[in-house]
Structures are given as C-alpha cells and as structure tokens.
C-alpha positions as CSV (number, residue, x, y, z in Angstrom):
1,X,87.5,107.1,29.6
2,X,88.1,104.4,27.1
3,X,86.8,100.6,27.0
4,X,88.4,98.3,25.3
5,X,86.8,95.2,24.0
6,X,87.3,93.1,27.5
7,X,85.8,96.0,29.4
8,X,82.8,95.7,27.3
9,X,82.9,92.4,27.6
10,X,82.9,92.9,31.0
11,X,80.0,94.8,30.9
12,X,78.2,92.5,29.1
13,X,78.7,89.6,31.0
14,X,77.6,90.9,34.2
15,X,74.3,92.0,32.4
16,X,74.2,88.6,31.1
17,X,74.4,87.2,34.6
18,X,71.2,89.5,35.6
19,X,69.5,87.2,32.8
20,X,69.4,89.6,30.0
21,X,69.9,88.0,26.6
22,X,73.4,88.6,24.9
23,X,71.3,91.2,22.4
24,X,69.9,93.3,25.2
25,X,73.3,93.1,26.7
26,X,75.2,94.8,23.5
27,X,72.4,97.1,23.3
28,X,72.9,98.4,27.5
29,X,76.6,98.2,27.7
30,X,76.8,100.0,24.5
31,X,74.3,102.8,26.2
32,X,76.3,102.9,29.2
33,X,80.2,102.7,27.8
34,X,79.1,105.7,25.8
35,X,77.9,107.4,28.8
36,X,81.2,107.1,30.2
37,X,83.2,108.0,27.4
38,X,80.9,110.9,26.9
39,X,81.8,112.0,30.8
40,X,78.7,111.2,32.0
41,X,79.3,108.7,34.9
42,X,75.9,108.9,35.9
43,X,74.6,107.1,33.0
44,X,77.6,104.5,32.8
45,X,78.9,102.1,35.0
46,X,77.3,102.9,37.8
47,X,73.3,102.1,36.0
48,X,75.2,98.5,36.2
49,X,75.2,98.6,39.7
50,X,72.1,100.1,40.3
51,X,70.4,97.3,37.9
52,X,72.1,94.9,39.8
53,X,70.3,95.9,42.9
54,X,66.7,95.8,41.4
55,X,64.6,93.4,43.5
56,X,61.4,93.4,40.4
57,X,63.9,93.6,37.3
58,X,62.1,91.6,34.2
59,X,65.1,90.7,31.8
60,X,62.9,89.2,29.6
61,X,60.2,91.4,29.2
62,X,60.3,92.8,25.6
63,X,58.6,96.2,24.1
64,X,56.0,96.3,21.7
65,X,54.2,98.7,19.3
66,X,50.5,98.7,20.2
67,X,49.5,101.8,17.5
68,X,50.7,102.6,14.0
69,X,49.1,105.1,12.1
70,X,50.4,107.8,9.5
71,X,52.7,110.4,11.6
72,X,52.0,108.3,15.0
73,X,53.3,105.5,17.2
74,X,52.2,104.1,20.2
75,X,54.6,101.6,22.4
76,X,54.5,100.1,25.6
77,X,57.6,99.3,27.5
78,X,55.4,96.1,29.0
79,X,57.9,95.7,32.0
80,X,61.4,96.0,29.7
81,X,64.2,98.7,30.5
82,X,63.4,102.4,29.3
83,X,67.0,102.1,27.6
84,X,65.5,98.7,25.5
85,X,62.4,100.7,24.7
86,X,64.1,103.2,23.1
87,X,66.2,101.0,21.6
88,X,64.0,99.1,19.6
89,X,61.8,102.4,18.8
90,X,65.1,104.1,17.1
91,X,65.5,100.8,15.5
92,X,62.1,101.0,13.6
93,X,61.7,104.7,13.2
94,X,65.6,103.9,10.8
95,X,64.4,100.9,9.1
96,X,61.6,102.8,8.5
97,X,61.4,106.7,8.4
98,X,58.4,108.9,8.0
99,X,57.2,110.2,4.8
100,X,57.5,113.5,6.6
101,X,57.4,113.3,10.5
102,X,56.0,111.2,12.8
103,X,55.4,111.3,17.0
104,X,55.9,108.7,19.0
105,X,54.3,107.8,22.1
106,X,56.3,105.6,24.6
107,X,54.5,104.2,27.9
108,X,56.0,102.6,30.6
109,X,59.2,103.4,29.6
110,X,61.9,103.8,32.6
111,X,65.0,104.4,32.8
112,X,65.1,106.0,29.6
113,X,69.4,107.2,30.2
114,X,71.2,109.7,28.4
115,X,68.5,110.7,25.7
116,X,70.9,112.5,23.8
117,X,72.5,108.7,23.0
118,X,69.2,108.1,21.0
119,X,69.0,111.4,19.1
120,X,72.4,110.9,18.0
121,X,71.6,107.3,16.8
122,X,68.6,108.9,14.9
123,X,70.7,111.6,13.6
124,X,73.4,109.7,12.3
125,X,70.6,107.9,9.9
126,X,69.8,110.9,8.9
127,X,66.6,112.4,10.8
128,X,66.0,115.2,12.8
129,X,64.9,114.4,16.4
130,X,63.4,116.0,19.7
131,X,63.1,113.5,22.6
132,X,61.9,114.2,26.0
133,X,61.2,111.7,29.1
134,X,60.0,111.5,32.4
135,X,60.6,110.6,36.0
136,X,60.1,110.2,39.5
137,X,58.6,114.0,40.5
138,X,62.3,115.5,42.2
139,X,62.1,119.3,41.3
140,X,59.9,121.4,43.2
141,X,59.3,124.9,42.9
142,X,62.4,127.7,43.0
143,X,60.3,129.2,45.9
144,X,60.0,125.9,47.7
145,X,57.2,123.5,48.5
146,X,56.9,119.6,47.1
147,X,58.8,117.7,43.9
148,X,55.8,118.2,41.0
149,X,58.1,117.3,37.9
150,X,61.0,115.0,37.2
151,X,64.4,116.4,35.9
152,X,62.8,115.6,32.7
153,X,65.2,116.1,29.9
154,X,65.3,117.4,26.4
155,X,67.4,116.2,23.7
156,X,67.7,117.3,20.2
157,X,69.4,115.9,17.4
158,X,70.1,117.5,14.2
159,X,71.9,115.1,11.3
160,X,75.0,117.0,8.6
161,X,76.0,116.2,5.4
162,X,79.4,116.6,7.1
163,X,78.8,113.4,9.2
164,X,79.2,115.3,12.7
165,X,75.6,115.8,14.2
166,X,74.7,118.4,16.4
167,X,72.8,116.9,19.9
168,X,71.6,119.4,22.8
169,X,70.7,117.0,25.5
170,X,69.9,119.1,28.6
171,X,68.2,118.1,32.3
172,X,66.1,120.7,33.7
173,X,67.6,120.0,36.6
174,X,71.1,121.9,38.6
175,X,72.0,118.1,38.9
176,X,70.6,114.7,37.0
177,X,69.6,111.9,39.6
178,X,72.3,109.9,37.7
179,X,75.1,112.5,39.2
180,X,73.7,112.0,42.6
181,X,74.1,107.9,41.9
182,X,77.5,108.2,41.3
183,X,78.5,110.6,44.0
184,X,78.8,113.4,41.7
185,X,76.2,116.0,43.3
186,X,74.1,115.7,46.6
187,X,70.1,115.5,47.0
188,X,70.0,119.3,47.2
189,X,71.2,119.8,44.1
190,X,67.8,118.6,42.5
191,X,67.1,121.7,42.4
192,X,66.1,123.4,39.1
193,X,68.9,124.9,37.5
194,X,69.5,128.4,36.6
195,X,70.0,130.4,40.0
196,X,68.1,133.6,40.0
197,X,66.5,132.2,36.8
198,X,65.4,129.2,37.8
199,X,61.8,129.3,37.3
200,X,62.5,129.4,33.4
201,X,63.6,125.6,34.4
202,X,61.0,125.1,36.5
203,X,58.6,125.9,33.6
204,X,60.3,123.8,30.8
205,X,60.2,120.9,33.4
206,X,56.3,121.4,34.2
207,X,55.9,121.7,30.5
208,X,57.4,118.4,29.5
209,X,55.8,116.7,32.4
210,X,52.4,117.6,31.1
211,X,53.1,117.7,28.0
212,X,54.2,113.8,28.3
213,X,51.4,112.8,30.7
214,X,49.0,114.0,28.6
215,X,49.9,112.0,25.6
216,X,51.3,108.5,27.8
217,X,48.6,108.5,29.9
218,X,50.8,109.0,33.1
219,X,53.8,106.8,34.8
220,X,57.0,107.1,33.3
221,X,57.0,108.0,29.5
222,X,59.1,109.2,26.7
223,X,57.9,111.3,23.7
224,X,59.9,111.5,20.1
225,X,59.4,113.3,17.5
226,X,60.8,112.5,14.4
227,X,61.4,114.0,10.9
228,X,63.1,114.2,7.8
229,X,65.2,117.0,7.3
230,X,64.6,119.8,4.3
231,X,68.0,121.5,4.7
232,X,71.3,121.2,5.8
233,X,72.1,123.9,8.4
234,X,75.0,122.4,10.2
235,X,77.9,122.9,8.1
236,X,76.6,126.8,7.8
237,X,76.2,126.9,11.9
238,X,79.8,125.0,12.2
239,X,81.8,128.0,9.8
240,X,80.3,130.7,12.0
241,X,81.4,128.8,15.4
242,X,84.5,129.3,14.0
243,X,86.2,126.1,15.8
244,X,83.6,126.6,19.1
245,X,82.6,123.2,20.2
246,X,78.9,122.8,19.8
247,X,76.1,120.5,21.6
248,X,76.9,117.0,21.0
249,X,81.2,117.6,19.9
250,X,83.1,114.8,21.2
C-alpha cells in the first residue's frame, strides 16, 4: 500500500496531536508507513491507534546514553517509545561506527516495531547488524503450560556494494502480537511457530529472552550488535538465487 505525502501527513499530525514533537513524528510515521508498505499491517497504522489509546504515554520523554566504552553502549529508553530509542541509537551508531564492532545495550525500550526497519537503516550506511528485542512473556511451551518468553524477534541486516541489502527479520512466534492488533491472527496463534518443530522456536525465543535479560537487566529491552563488514557476500549470494527473492526484497 502506498502513502502519498498527505497520508503521511496525515500520520503525522495525529501523532502531533498526541503531543509528540514534529521530529519524533517524521521519525514514527516513517516507521509505521514502511510497515505498511512492507505488508506488515501490524506494525503500521494500526500502532497509531493503539498509541492513541495509551492512558501513561510520555511524548516528551527522550532516550539517553548512560555508557560508552570501546565496543559497548548502554541506553535507557527513560519513558520514550521503543521505536524513538532505536531511532536515536541507529542515528549514533551511523554518525559514528565502530572501529570494528560494538554491542549495544537498550533498557526500557518498548515497543521496539518491525526490527528489521532498523537493520535495514544500519545496513544501508554500510554496517552489518543483528538486533533482537523483547516483550510481554506470550509464548509458552509447545507442550503447554504458562507464556515464559515474548515473541522476541531477530533481525539481521547485511549491507551490498550493489545497494540492495539483505534483512531476515523473523518472530519466534506462528503470529506477532501486531497481527493479532490488526485482526490479522487470533490469541491462539501465539503459539511458537514451526508445528511439529516448534520447540526449535521455543528455544530461540528462551534464548533471546535470556540472553537480553541478562545484559538489560530485565523489563523490556533490545540488544544490537553492530559491525563493519570485511567482505561483500551479497552480490555472490544474489547470482546463485538466480532471481529468488531473498530476506528483506521489496
């Protein structure tokens, strides 16, 4: 689905109404018109509607980098948007890049959205990027018993000389909690995905839920890592596909 400059305007000015300032606006309606070009309702429009029914949302609250070594980050969302977190994090990892790789460790940070948006934003300046996230615990065990992990998705971006990136961006989940939002999928469908295989989902969303917690200290979190990349495979990968689409193809 395509937006023209009036729908984003649109957009914008109904974040604007919520108090956000015309900056964090761009920066959201960007995230979320992306989403729906993308296909992926349950990031888009519909996070305008949910945001719009927030009793506790802080418009103003901005994130800030509490830790900078060599190779590490630390931030704290401090009350602002998972999607603005992220946002100003991609922002400094590009204006300034490691030396060779660098984690970085986001607390606080929800919603975080479609992470592969972010890889891709990393990607297309020219680092390689693994992001995953957190949220609220919604995948239980294939066997049954109580949510223990959120969908918890992984996203990898991979930058070309050729200008088209690759980005995997997958939720361990059969459904996101963004599908079931916008009507797309039911409740049950939180369920992690694979069928007879689900516990391999099950394990990779454990994983990333401990592997975040561990390092964020608990709550909702996000964890990048970044790098600068010492080859070029995608152009090799993209003659072999012979045409295939691959992760992250319009």
């Amino acid at each position: 689905m395509a937006f023209g400059a009036s729908g984003k305007n649109s957009v914008k000015a109904r974040l604007a109404n919520l108090g956000f300032p015309p900056e964090d606006a761009a920066v959201l309606a960007d995230h979320f018109l992306d989403a729906e070009a993308r296909g992926k309702s349950g990031h888009g429009l519909t996070r305008v509607d949910w945001l719009e029914s927030l009793p506790d949302l802080n418009p103003g609250a901005r994130p800030r980098r509490t830790a900078t070594e060599p190779g590490f980050e630390r931030w704290d969302g401090d009350g602002a948007l998972g999607y603005l977190t992220l946002a100003a994090i991609c922002d400094a990892q590009l204006a300034d890049p490691p030396e060779r790789a660098r984690i970085v460790v986001a607390a606080n940070c929800f919603p975080t959205g479609m992470l592969g948006y972010w890889v891709r934003k990393l990607a297309d300046g020219g680092l390689v990027a693994a992001l995953t996230a957190t949220s609220p615990a919604r995948l239980g065990h294939p066997d049954g018993g109580p949510p223990l992990a959120g969908t918890n998705p992984l996203a990898i971006g991979i930058p070309s000389s050729d200008g088209r990136p690759v980005v995997s961006d997958v939720s361990m989940g059969r459904a996101t909690y963004g599908a079931v939002l916008a009507g797309e999928a039911s409740a049950d469908d939180l369920v992690p995905f694979g069928g007879e295989q689900a516990h391999k989902a099950f394990a990779l969303a454990v994983g990333l839920q401990l592997f975040a917690d561990s390092l964020t200290g608990g709550g909702y979190g996000a964890v990048l890592v970044v790098a600068r990349p010492e080859a070029d495979p995608v152009p090799g990968l993209r003659a072999r596909a012979g045409g295939v689409r691959l992760p992250g193809d319009s």
